[in-house]
N, C-alpha and C positions, 0 to 999 in steps of 0.2 A: 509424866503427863497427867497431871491432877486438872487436872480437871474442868315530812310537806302539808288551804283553808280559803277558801273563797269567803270572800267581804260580800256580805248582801245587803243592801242598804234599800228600805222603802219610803216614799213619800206617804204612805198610810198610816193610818193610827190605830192601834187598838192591838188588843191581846191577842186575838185571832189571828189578826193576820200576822204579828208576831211571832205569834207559835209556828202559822204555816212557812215565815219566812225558816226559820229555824229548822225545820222539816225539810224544806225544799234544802239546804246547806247540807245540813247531815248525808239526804240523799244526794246530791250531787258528788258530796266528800268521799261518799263509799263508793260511787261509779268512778271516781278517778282512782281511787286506790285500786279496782280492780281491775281498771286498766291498763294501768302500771307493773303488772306482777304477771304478764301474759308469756307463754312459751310458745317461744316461734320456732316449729321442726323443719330440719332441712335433710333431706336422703335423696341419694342417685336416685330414685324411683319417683320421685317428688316432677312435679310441674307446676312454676310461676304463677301460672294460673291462680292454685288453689289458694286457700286462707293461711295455712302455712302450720295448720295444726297434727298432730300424731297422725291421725288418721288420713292426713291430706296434707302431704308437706309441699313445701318445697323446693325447688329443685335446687339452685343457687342458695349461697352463701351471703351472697352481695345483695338478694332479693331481701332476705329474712333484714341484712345491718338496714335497709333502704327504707324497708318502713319500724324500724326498732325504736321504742320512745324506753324514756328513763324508767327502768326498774325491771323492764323485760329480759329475756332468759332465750339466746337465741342454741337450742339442744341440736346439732351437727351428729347427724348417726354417720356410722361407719362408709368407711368408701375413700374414693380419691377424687378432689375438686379440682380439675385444671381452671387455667385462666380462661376466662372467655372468647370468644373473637372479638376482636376490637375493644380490647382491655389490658390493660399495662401491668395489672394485678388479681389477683383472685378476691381478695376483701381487699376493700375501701371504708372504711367506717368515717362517717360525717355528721352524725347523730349522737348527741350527747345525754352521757349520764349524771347524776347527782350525788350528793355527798348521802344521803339514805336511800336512792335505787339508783344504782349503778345501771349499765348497758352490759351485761356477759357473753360473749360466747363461749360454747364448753362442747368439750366431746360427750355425747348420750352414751359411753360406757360400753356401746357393742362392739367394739374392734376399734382397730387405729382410723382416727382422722388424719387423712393425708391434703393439706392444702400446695399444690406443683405447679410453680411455673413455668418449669419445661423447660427450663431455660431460657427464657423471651422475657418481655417487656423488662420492667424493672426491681421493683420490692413484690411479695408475694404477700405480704399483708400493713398495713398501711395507714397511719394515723396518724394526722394532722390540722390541729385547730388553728391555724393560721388565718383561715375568715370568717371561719364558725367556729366558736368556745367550745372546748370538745376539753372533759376531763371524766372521771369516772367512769374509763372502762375495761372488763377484765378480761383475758385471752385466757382461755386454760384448757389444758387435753390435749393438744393440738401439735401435729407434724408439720412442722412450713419447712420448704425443699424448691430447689431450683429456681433459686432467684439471681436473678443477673447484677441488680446492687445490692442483694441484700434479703436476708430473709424477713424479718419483723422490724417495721419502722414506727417510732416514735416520736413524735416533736410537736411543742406549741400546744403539749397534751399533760393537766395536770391529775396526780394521783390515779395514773394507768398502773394494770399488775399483767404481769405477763409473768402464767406462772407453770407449771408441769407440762410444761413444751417440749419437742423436740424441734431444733433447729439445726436443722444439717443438710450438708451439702448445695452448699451456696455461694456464690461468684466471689460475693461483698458480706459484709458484714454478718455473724447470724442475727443478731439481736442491736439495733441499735437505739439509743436514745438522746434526742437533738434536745436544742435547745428550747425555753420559751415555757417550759411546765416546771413543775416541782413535784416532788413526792412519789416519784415514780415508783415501782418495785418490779426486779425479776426474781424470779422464785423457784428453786426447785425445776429448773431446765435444763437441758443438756443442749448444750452448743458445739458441735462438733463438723471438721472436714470443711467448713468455712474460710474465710481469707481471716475474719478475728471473731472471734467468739463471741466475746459481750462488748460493747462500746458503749460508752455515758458520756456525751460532750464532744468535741472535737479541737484542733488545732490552731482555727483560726478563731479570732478576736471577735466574735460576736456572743450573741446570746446564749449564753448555756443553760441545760440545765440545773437542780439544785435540791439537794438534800434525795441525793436517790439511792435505793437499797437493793445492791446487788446479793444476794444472799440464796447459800447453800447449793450452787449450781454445780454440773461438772461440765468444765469447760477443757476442750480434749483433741489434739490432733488439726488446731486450725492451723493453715497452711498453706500462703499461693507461693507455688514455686518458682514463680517467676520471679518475685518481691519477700521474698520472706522475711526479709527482715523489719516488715511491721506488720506482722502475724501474731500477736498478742494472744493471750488466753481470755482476758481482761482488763479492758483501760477506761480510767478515771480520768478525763482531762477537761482543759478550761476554765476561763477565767471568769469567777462569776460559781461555779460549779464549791460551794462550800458544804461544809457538814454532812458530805454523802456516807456511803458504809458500802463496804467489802465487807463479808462474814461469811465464815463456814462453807466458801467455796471447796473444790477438790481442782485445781488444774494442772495439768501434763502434758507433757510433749507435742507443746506449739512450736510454731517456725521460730520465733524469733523471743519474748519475754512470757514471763508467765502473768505477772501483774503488774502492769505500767500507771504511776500515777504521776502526773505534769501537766504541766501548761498552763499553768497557772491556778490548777484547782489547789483548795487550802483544807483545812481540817478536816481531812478526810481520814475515819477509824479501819485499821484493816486487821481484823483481826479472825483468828481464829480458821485460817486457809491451809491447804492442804497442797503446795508448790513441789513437782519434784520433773526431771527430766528435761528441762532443757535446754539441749545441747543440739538444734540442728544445726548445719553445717554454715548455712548461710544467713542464720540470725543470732544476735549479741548473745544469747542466753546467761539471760537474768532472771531468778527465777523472781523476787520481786524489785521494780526501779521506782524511786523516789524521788522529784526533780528533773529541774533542767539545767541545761550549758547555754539555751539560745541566750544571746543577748538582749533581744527586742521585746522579751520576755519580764516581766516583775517579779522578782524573788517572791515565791509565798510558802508558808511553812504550817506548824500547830498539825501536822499530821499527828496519830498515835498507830502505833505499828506493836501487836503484842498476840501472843499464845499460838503462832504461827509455826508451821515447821516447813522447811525448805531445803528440798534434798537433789545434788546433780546438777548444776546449773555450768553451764561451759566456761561461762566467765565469771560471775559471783553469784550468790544465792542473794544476801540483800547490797542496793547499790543505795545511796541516798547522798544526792549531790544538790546545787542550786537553791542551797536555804536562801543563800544570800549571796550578795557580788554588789560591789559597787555601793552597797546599798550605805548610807551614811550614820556614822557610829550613833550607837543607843537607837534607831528605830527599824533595829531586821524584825522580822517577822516572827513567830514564834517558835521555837525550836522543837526538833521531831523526837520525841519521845515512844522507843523503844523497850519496851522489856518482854520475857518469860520469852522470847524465840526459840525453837530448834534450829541451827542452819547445818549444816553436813553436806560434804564431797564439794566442793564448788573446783573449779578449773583455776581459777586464781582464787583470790580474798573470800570469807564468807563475808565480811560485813568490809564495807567501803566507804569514807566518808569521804568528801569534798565540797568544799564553799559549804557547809553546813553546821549550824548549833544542833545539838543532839543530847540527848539521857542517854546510855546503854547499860541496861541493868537487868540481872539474874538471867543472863542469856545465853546458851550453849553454841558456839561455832565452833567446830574442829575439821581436821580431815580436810586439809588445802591440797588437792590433788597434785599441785605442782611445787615443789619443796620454794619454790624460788619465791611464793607472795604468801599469806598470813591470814591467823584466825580474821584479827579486824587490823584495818590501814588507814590512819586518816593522811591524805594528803593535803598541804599546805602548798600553793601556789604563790611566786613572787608578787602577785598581788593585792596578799593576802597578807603578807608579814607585817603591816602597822597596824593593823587590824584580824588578829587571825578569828578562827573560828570557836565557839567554846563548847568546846566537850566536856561532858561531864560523866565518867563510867568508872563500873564498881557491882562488886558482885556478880558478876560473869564467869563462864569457863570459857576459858579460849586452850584452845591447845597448842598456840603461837602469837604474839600481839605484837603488832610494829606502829607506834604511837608518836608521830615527832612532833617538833614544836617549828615553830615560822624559822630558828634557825636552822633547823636539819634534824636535831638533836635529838637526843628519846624524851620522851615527857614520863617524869618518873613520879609525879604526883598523882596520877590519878589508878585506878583497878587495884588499890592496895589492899583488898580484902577479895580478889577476883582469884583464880586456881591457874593455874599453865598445867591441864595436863589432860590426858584426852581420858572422853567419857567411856562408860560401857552400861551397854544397854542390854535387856533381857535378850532380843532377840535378831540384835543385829549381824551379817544387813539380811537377814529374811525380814525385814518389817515387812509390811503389810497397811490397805486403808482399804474402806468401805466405798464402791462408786454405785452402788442401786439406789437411784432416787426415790425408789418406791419403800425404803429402810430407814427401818428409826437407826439406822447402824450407818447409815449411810455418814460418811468421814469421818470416822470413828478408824484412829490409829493405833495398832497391834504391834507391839516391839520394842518399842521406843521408851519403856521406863526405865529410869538409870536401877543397875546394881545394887542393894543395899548397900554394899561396900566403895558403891563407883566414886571417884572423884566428883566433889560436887553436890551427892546425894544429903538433902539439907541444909546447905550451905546459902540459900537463895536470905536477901531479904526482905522485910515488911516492904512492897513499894508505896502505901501512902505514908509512911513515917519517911523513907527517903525522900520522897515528894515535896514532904511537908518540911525539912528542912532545905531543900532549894528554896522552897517559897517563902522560906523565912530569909534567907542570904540575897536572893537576886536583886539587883536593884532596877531591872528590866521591866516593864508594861507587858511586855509581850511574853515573857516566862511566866509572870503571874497568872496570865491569861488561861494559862492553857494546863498548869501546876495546880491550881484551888481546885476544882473538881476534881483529881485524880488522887488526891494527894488524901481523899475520904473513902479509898478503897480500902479491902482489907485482902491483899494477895501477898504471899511467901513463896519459897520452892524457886527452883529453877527449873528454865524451858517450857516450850509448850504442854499445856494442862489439855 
C-alpha cells in the first residue's frame, strides 16, 4: 500500500470633475466590497428583530440566509435549530453567491450546530436555483438530522460545498445532489443511519448533475429496513452526470452497496476509497458496482477504478457490468480501466465482469469466501458470443481466475505474467483504517502491506508503459479516448497504495 466596478459615465468636462467622478467609483467600490464581507450571527438567545450582529444576533437560521448577499459569512453558534411553524425546513437558501464571495454558512466553533426537523416537513436544509440562479454556496460545521426526505438538498445549484457535516439520522437521503448545477463538492462529512448516505444524480432521464466531487467522507451504517436494498453508502448516477470523482471516501456497513455507480453516468474516477462490510441480509452487498442490466438504458463506460481496497462484500467486492449490450460493433463506449485494487473475502467473485470492455492490472483479489466462485469471472452471455467482450488483464494476484471465452472455454491468452496464489499481509486480518474526520490519518490503512516474501510483492507493472502499448494496438476511438492521458502516469507495485 505505497502510496467584482461600477461604470460612471459623466456628460461633463473637465479634469475635476473627472477626478471627482473617479473618487465618487473608488468610494462607492470600497462600500460594496464591505458590504460584501459582512457576518451575520445567529444564537438560541438571538431575536429577528435585531441586525444580526455578535452582539445582537439572530435568532433564526432562515433569518440570517433571508437577507444574506454574496460574500457574506452567516456564523451559527452553538445550540439546536428546529423547523419553524409553518416551514417545511429549517434553511431554505435563495440568495446567491459568486465565483470570489461566496454565501457561507458555518458553525462559530462553540459547540455543535444542530439543525432538526423532528421529523416533519421535508429536507432539513435546502438548495435550489431553479428560478433564482443560486451557485456558490458553502454549508460547513453543521449537524442536519431528522429529515423526512432527506437531510441536505441540492439541485439547480452550481459549485455548492457541503463540507464537515454531520448528516445523520434521516428518513431519505443524507446528502443529496440533483440535477441542473455542476461542480458541486462534499467534503469531509459523515453520513450515517440514513436511507443512503451521499447521492449525486438520480435514476431517471432527466437533468443531472455533472463533474461532482465526492471526496474523503465516511459514509456508514445507512440503512431503511424496510427497503434495504437501495441503501447505498454512495451513488453516482445519471445520464448527463460525467467526469465526477469518488475519492478517499471510508464506507461500511450499509443495507445494501457500498458504491453504486450507473445509470448512465460515464467517466467517473473512483479511486482511492476505503469499502469493507457489506453484507446485510437484505441488500446485494457489493462493496463497489459498476453498471447497468436495464435495457432502456445506453451503455456508458471510460470509468477508472484504482488504489481502492475492498474487503467483506456478501456477494462481490467489485461488480462491473453494462459497458455495453446491443451496442453496434466498433462504437461501445470506452472501457473501464481498473488497476492497483485490494479486493479480499467477497461471498462469491472478488471482481465480476459482464457485457463489459475492461484493463485489469496489478490488482490483488483473493479470499472467495465460497470455494464454488473465483478471484475474477468474466461472464459471457449468449448474446454476446458474435461480439463478445474485450478484456484485457495482466499482472494481477488472483488467488483463483475463471476467464472464458464466448464458447465456454478458458481464455488462456490473457494474466500470463499474473500470480495464482494468495497474498500475505503484515497484519492480516487485524487490519485496521482511520474514520476521525478531524485526522490527517483519517483513511489511512494499517495491515494491508504484503510480506517482503508475499507472492506478488514487486511484481506489479509500469501502468502507463502498459497503457501506452494498448494505445499503440487499439484500433477503437473510444480506447484511445480514455488510454492517452493514463498511459503518462508513472505507477508500479501492486494493490492499493
Amino acid at each position: 500500500m505505497r502510496d467584482y466596478r461600477l461604470m460612471f459615465s459623466s456628460c461633463f468636462e473637465g479634469k475635476g470633475v473627472h477626478f471627482m467622478s473617479r473618487f465618487i467609483v473608488a468610494l462607492l467600490s470600497a462600500q460594496v466590497a464591505l458590504a460584501s464581507e459582512r457576518e451575520l450571527h445567529v444564537a438560541n438567545t438571538g431575536d429577528d428583530r435585531n441586525p444580526g450582529t455578535e452582539l445582537a444576533p439572530f435568532k433564526s437560521i432562515q433569518r440570517a440566509a433571508d437577507v444574506a448577499e454574496a460574500g457574506d459569512t452567516v456564523v451559527i453558534h452553538a445550540g439546536l435549530y428546529a423547523r419553524q411553524s409553518g416551514r417545511s425546513r429549517v434553511l431554505e437558501v435563495a440568495r446567491t453567491g459568486t465565483d470570489d464571495a461566496p454565501i457561507t454558512f458555518t458553525s462559530a466553533g462553540d459547540g455543535d450546530v444542530i439543525l432538526d426537523n423532528q421529523g416533519g416537513g421535508d429536507w432539513v436544509l435546502y438548495l435550489n436555483g431553479r428560478f433564482n440562479p443560486l451557485e456558490h454556496i458553502i454549508i460547513s460545521g453543521l449537524t442536519v438530522q431528522g429529515g423526512v426526505s432527506g437531510g441536505v438538498y441540492v439541485r439547480n445549484t452550481a459549485s455548492a460545498v457541503v463540507a464537515h457535516c454531520r448528516v445523520v439520522d434521516n428518513r431519505g437521503i443524507g446528502i443529496y445532489i440533483g440535477g441542473g448545477g455542476a461542480n458541486q463538492v462534499v467534503r469531509r462529512c459523515e453520513a450515517a443511519r440514513n436511507w443512503i448516505g451521499i447521492k449525486a444524480g438520480n435514476n431517471l432521464l432527466t437533468e443531472q448533475p455533472t463533474a461532482v466531487t465526492i471526496e474523503e467522507n465516511w459514509s456508514h451504517h445507512n440503512v431503511n429496513e424496510s427497503y434495504p436494498a437501495d441503501s447505498d453508502g454512495i451513488q453516482m448516477l445519471g445520464r448527463g452526470n460525467v467526469g465526477s470523482l469518488i475519492r478517499g471516501n471510508v464506507v461500511n456497513d450499509n443495507g445494501d452497496d457500498g458504491l453504486d455507480v450507473g445509470m448512465e453516468a460515464s467517466n467517473v474516477v473512483i479511486e482511492r476509497n476505503v469499502v469493507f462490510n457489506h453484507v446485510h441480509p437484505g441488500g446485494d452487498g457489493t462493496g463497489i458496482k459498476i453498471g447497468t442490466h436495464e435495457s432502456y438504458l445506453k451503455p456508458t463506460g471510460g470509468h477508472i477504478v484504482r488504489f481502492n481496497v475492498v474487503i467483506n462484500s456478501k456477494l462481490r467486492n467489485l461488480d462491473l457490468a453494462g459497458n455495453y449490450r446491443g451496442t453496434e460493433k466498433g462504437l461501445r463506449p470506452p472501457p473501464l480501466i481498473v488497476y492497483n485494487n485490494t479486493l479480499l473475502d467477497a461471498g462469491q467473485d472478488n471482481v465480476y465482469l459482464e457485457m463489459v470492455d475492461a484493463v485489469l492490472l496489478n490488482n490483488i483479489a483473493t479470499r472467495s469466501l465460497n470455494p464454488a466462485f473465483w478471484s475474477c469471472r468474466l461472464r459471457v452471455n449468449d448474446a454476446m458470443r458474435d461480439d463478445p467482450p474485450v478484456v484485457v488483464s495482466d499482472f494481477n494476484l488472483w488467488s483463483n481466475r475463471w476467464i472464458k471465452g464466448p464458447d465456454g472455454s478458458m481464455v488462456t491468452d490473457q494474466d500470463s505474467h499474473s500470480t495464482d496464489a494468495a497474498p500475505e499481509f503484515t497484519a492480516w486480518p487485524a487490519w485496521s483504517v482511520g474514520t476521525d474526520l478531524s485526522s490527517p490519518k483519517f483513511r489511512k490503512v494499517n495491515g494491508l502491506n504484503l510480506k517482503p516474501d508475499s507472492p506478488g510483492e514487486g511484481d506489479g507493472y509500469r501502468v502507463e508503459v502498459f497503457l501506452a502499448m494498448l494505445l499503440v494496438e487499439t484500433p477503437r476511438p473510444a480506447w484511445r479516448e480514455i488510454l492517452a492521458p493514463l498511459a503518462k502516469r508513472q505507477i508500479v507495485d501492486m494493490g492499493a497504495r
